[in-house]
LUMMIKOL-54858 format. One line per field, with one value per residue: residue in one letter; residue number from 0; x, y, z of N, C-alpha, C, CB in turn. Coordinates in steps of 0.02 Angstrom, whole numbers. Glycine has a CB too. Layout:
// residues N
res: c(a,...)
n: c(NUM,...)
n.xx: c(X,...)
n.yy: c(Y,...)
n.zz: c(Z,...)
ca.xx: c(X,...)
ca.yy: c(Y,...)
ca.zz: c(Z,...)
c.xx: c(X,...)
c.yy: c(Y,...)
c.zz: c(Z,...)
cb.xx: c(X,...)
cb.yy: c(Y,...)
cb.zz: c(Z,...)
***
This chain:
// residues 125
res: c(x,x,x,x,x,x,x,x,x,x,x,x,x,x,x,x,x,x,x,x,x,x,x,x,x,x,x,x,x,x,x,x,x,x,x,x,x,x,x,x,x,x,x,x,x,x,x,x,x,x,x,x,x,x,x,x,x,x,x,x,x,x,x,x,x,x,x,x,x,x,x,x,x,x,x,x,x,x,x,x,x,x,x,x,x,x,x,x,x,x,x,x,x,x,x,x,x,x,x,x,x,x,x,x,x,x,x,x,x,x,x,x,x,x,x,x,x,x,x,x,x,x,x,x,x)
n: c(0,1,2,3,4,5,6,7,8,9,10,11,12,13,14,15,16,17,18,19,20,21,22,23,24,25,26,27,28,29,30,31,32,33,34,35,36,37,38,39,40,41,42,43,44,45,46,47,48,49,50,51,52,53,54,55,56,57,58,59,60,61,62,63,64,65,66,67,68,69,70,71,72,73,74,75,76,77,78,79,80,81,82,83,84,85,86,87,88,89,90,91,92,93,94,95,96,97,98,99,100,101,102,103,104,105,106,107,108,109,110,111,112,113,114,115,116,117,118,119,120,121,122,123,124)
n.xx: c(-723,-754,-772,-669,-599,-653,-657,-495,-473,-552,-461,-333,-390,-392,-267,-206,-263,-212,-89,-74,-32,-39,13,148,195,109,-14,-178,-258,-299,-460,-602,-566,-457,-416,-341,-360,-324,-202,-162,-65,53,84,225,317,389,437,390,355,345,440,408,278,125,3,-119,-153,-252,-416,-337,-355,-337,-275,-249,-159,-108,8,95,119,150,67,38,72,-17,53,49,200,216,74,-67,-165,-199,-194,-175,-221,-173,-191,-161,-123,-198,-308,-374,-363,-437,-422,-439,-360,-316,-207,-81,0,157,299,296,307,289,253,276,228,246,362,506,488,512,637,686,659,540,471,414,424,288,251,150,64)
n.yy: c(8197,8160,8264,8336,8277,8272,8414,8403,8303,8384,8480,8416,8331,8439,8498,8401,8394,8521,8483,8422,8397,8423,8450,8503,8622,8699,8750,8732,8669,8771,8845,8820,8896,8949,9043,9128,9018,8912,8937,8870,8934,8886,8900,8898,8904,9039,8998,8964,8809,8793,8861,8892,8949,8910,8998,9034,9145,9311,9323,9261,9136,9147,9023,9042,8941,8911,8834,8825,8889,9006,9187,9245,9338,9350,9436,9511,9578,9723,9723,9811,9820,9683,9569,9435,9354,9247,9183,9089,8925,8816,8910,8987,9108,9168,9250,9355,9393,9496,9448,9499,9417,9345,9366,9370,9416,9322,9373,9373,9481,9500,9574,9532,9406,9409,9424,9325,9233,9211,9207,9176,9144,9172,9107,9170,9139)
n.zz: c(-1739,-1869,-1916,-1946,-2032,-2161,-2234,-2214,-2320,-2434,-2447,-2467,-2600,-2690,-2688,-2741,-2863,-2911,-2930,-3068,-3237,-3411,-3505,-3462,-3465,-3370,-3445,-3500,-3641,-3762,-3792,-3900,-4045,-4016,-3942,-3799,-3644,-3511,-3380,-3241,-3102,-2970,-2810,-2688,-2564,-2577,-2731,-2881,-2951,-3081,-3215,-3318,-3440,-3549,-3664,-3749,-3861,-3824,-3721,-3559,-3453,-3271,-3141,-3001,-2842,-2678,-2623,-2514,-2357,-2321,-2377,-2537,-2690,-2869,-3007,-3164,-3264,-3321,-3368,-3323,-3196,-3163,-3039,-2932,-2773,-2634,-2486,-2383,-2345,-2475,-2518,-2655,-2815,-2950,-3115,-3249,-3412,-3542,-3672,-3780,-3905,-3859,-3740,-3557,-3391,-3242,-3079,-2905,-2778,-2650,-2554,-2546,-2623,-2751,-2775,-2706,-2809,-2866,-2973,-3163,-3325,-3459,-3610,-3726,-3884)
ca.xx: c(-668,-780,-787,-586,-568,-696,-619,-444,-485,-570,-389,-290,-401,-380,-191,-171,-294,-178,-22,-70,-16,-41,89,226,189,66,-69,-232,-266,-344,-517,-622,-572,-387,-413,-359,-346,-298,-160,-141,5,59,141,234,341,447,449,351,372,353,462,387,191,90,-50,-133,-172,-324,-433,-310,-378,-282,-311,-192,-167,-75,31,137,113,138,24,61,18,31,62,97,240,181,8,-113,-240,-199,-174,-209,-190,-207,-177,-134,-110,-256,-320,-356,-402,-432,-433,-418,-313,-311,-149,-68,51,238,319,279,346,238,285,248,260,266,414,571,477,514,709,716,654,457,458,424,386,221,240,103,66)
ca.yy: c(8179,8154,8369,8381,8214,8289,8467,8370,8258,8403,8496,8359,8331,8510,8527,8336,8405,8565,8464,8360,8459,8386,8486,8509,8709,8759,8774,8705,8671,8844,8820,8798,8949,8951,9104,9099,8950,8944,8944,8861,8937,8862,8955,8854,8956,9054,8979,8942,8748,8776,8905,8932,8930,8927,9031,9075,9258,9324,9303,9210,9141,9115,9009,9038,8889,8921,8750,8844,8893,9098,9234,9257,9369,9338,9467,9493,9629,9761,9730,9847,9814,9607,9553,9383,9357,9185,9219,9020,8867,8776,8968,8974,9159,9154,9316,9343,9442,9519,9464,9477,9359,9383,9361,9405,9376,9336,9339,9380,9566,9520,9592,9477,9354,9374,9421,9263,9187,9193,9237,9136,9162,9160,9141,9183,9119)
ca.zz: c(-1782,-1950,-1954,-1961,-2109,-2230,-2253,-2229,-2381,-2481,-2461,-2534,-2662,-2702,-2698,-2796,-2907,-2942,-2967,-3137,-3278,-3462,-3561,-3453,-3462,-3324,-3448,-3528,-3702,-3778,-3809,-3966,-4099,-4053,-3919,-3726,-3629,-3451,-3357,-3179,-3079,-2892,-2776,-2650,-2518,-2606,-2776,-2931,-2960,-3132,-3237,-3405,-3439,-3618,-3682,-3825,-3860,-3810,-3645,-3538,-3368,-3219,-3057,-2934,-2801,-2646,-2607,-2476,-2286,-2327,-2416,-2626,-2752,-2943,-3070,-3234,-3283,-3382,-3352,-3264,-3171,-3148,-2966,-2892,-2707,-2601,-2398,-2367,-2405,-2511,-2561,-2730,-2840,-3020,-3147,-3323,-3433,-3609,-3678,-3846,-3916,-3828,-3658,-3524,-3320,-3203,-3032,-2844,-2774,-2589,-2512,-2560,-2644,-2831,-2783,-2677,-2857,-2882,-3054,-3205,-3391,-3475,-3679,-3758,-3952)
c.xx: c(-689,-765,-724,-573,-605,-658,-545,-434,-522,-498,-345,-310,-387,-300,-175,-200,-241,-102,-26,-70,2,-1,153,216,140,7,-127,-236,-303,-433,-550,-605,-509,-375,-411,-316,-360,-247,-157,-66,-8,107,159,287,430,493,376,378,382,381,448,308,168,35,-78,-166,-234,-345,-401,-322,-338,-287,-246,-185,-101,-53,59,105,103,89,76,6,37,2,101,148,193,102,-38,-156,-260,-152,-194,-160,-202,-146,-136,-158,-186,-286,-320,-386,-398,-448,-431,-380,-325,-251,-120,-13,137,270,318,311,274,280,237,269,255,342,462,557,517,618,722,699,570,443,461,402,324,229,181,95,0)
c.yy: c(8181,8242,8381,8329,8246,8360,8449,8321,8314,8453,8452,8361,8390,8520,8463,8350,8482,8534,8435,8440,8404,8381,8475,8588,8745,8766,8733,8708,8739,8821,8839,8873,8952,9038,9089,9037,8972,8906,8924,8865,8904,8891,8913,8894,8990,9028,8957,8874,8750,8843,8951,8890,8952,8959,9049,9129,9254,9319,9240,9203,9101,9081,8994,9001,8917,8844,8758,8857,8989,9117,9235,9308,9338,9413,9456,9570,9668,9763,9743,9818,9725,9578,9499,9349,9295,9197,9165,8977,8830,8835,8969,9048,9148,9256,9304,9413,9442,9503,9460,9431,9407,9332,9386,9370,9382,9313,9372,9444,9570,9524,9559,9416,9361,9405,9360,9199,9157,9229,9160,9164,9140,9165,9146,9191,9131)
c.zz: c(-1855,-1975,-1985,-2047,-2164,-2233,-2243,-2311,-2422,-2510,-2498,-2563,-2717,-2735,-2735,-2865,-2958,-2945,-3032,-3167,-3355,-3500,-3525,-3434,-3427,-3399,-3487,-3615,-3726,-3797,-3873,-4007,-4101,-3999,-3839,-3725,-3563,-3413,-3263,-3147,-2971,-2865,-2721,-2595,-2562,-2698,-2827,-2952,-3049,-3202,-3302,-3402,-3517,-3641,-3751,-3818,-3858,-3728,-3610,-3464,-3344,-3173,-3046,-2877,-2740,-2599,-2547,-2392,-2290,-2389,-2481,-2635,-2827,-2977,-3129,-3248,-3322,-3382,-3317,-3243,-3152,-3080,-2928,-2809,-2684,-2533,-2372,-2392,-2397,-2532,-2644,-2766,-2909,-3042,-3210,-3364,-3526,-3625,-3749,-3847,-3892,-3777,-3614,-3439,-3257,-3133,-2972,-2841,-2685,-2557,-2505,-2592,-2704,-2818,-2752,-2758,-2878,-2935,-3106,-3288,-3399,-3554,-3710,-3846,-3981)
cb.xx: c(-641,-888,-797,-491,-599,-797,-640,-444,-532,-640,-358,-275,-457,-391,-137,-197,-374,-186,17,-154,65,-77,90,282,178,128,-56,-288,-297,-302,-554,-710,-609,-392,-473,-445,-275,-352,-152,-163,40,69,110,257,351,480,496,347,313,290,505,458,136,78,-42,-174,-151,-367,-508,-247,-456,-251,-379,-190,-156,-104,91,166,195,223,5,51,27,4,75,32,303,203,-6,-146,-296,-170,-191,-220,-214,-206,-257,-133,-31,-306,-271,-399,-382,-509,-388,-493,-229,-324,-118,-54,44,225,357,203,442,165,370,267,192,230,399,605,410,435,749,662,701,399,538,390,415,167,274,92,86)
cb.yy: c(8110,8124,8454,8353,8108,8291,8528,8332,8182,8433,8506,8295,8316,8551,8548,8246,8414,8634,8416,8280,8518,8392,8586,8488,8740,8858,8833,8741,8613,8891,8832,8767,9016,8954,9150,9080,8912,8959,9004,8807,9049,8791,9039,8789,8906,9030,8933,8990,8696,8741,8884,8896,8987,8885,9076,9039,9326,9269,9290,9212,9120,9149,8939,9089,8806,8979,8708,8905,8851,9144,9316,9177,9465,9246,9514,9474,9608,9725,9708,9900,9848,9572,9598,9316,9410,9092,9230,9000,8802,8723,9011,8893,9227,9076,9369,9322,9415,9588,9429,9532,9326,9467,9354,9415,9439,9296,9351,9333,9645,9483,9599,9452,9339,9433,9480,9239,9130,9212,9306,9078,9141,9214,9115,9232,9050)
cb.zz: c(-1764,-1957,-1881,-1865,-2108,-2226,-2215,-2168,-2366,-2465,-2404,-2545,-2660,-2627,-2620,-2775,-2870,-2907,-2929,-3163,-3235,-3489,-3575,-3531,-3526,-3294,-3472,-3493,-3718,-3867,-3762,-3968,-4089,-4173,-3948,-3711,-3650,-3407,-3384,-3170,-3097,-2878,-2747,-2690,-2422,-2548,-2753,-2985,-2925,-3135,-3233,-3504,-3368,-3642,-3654,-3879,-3943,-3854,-3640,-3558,-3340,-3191,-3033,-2903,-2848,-2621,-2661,-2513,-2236,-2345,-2374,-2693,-2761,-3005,-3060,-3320,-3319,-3452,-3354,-3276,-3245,-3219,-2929,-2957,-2660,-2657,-2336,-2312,-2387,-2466,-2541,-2765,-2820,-3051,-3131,-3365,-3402,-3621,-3635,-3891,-4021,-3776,-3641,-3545,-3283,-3225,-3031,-2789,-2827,-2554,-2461,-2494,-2648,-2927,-2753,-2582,-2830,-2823,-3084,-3176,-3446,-3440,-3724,-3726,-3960)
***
């Protein structure tokens, strides 16, 4: 019984640990120069809990948390070559991205997700 409570209790901590959010906007303070930051998105079945996310221009890193029961991806529109996947739930992938200042959509690209509504903004300042 001790084998199943300790990887039971490192999951929660995990997924309580990816709900606190300081801003309000999915993302982290930028770090020292004013370049970046990063950006925690949660994917929960079929939805992004949180609709608009903050960034500051430059190297912007991502960790992707999977809160849900089904497979995610995240992307960003317009942007090549940026693909983060998590299979199930407690999964977590991180990446990073070049981004200039704008807007940008980031959403899911499996197969009815982002028309059932797995899209969200990303502004970037």
């Amino acid at each position: 019984m001790r084998n199943v409570l300790i990887p039971g209790a490192i999951l929660t901590a995990a997924v309580l640990a990816g709900c606190g959010d300081t801003d309000g906007g999915g993302a982290e303070p930028a770090p020292a120069g004013g370049r970046g930051g990063t950006v925690e998105v949660v994917a929960k079945d079929i939805e992004f809990p949180e609709h608009t996310y903050e960034a500051a221009a430059g190297d912007v890193s991502f960790r992707y948390v999977n809160a849900g029961a089904i497979a995610h991806t995240l992307l960003i529109e317009d942007v090549d070559g940026f693909k983060l996947e998590v299979g199930a739930k407690g999964d977590e992938d991180q990446g990073t991205a070049d981004l200039e200042p704008g807007t940008y959509v980031l959403y899911c690209d499996v197969a009815g997700h982002r028309d059932a509504g797995m899209e969200a903004t990303l502004k970037v300042s």
